[in-house]
N, C-alpha and C positions, 0 to 999 in steps of 0.2 A: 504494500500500500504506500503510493506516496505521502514523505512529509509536507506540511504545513504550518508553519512557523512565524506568525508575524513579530518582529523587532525594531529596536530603537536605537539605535548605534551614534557613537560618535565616530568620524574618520577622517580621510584625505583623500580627496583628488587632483591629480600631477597631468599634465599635459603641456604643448609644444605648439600654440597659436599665432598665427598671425598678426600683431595690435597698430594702433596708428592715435594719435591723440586727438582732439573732438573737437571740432570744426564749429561749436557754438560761438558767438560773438561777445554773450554776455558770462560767458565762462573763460573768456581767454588769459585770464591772471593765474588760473590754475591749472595745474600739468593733471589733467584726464585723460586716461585710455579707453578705447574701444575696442569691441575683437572686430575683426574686419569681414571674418567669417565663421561662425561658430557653427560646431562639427563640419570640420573641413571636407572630412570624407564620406558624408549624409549628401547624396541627390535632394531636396527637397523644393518641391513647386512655390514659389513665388518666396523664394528664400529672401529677397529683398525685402519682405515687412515680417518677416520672422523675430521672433522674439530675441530684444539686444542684448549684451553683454558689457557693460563697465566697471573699469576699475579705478577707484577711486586712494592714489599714495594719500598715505598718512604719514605725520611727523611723528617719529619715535620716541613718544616721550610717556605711552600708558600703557596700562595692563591691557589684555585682553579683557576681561572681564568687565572693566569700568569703559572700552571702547564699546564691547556690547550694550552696556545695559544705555548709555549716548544715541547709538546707533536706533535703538529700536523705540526708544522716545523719541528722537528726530522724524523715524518713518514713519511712529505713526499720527503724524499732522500731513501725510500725505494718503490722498483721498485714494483709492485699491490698494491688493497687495504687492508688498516689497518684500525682495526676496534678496536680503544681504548676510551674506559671509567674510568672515576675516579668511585672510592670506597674505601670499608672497606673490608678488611676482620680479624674475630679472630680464633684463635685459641688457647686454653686450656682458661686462662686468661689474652691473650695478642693480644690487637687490631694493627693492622697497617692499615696507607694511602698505597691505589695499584692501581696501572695502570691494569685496566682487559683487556688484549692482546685478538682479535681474529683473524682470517684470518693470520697467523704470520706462517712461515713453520721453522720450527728447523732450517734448514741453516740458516735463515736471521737473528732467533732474537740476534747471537753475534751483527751481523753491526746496529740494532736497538738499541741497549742499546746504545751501541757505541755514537751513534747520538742520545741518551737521556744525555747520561754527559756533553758531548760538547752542547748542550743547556743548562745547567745549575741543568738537574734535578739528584741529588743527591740518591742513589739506595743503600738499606741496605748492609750493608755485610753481610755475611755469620754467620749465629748464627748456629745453630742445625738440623741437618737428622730431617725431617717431613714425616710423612707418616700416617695420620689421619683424622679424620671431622674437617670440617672450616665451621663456619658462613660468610656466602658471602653476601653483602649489594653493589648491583652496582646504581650507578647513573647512568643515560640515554634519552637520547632523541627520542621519539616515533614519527615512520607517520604511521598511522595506519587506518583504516576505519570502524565506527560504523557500523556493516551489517542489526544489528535490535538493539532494544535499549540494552545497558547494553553487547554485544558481539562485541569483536572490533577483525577484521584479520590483521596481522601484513604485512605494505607494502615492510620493508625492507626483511620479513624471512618468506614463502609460509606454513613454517611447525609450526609456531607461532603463537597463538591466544589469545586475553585476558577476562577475564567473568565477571563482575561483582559480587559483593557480598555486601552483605547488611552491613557488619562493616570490620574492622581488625579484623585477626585472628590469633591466636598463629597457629607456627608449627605443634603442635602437632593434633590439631583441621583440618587442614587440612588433615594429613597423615590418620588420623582416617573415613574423609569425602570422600577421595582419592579413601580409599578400597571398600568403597560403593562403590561409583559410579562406579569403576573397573568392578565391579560385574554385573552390571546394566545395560551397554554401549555396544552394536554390537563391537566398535573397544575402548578396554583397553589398547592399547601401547600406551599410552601417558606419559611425565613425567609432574613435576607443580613444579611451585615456587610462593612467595606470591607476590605482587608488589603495586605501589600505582601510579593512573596516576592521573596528576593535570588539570585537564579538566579547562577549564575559568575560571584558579587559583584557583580551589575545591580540594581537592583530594577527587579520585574516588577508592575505595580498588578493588584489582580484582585479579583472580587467573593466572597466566602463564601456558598457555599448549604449550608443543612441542609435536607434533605426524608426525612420517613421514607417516602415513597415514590422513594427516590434507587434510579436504575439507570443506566446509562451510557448509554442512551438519554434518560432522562430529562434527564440534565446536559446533552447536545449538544441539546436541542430548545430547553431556557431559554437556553445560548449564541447559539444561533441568535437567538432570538428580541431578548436583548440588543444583539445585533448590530444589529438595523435600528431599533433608538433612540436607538445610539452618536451619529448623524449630526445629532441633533436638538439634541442641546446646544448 
């Protein structure tokens, strides 16, 4: 009989995106990123008004803890849901703390910021035109549901899935594993990032699939297929 498990997890998600900084006019004193293309390796139809991605550097001077409990008094004077996480991201050889923005529509993020200063949380200035690869390192809180062991679908996001794997893996190890399985799978519009979920305080390593053709057969066939490339590393 299959398991069924729903959970709560704290973790990470690691990925290798495209960014570029945000072309608003009443935001130009401060250095804001945008992803340029989020899940790079997802086909999806009218990807242009697809849902955005920003990051927002922070000045290095708070806890985690005290940037959250800022952050979620800020959002909520903004009318829908905001979907912010603390991270990293780098770029060439320079790391910064960022607020990862989602569900955020270009009109609101001025009044967002806005009500990120006036909580206290302090937002780079404007350094340099970016328009290249970032290392993206998000922290995050998972509800998720084990469907069979080691394959969890994601409760907040229907096009989200996470696999397990049998250790950490470099980037490169993946994007190499990736093209297999590509090859290998009925449905290859999927994109992936790496991640780590803390299951009953363990970390569990796993792979991130977005597929807008995501159904719980489709996660257990790339699982599968992941599986018989595990061995080759």
């Amino acid at each position: 009989m299959a398991m069924s498990n729903v959970l709560s997890a704290y973790g990470t998600i690691e990925k290798r995106e495209y960014v570029r900084d945000i072309k608003i006019k009443s935001l130009k004193k401060y250095f804001i990123l945008e992803s340029v293309d989020p899940f790079p390796e997802a086909h999806i139809r009218h990807k242009s008004s697809f849902v955005k991605f920003y990051f927002v550097p922070m000045m290095p001077e708070r806890m985690d803890q005290d940037i959250n409990i800022s952050a979620q008094s800020a959002e909520g004077q903004i009318l829908g849901e905001v979907a912010s996480a603390l991270g990293e991201i780098k770029i060439r050889d320079k790391s910064y703390d960022v607020l990862r923005l989602r569900n955020v529509s270009e009109n609101a993020l001025p009044r967002l910021i806005k009500a990120y200063e006036y909580e206290g949380i302090n937002i780079y200035p404007f350094e340099e035109h970016v328009h290249e690869y970032a290392w993206i390192h998000v922290k995050k809180f998972f509800h998720l549901e084990e469907i069979e062991e080691g394959i969890f679908t994601d409760l907040d996001d229907p096009y989200i899935g996470y696999l397990k794997v049998p250790g950490k893996l470099e980037w490169e190890e993946l994007e190499t594993l990736t093209q297999s399985v590509k090859k290998d799978v009925h449905y290859p519009n999927f994109d992936k990032a790496l991640g780590t979920i803390y299951k009953g305080g363990e970390p569990v390593e796993v792979v991130r699939i977005f597929s807008p053709d995501m159904t719980e057969d489709v996660l257990k066939e790339i699982s599968e297929s992941f599986g018989k490339y595990f061995s080759s590393l």
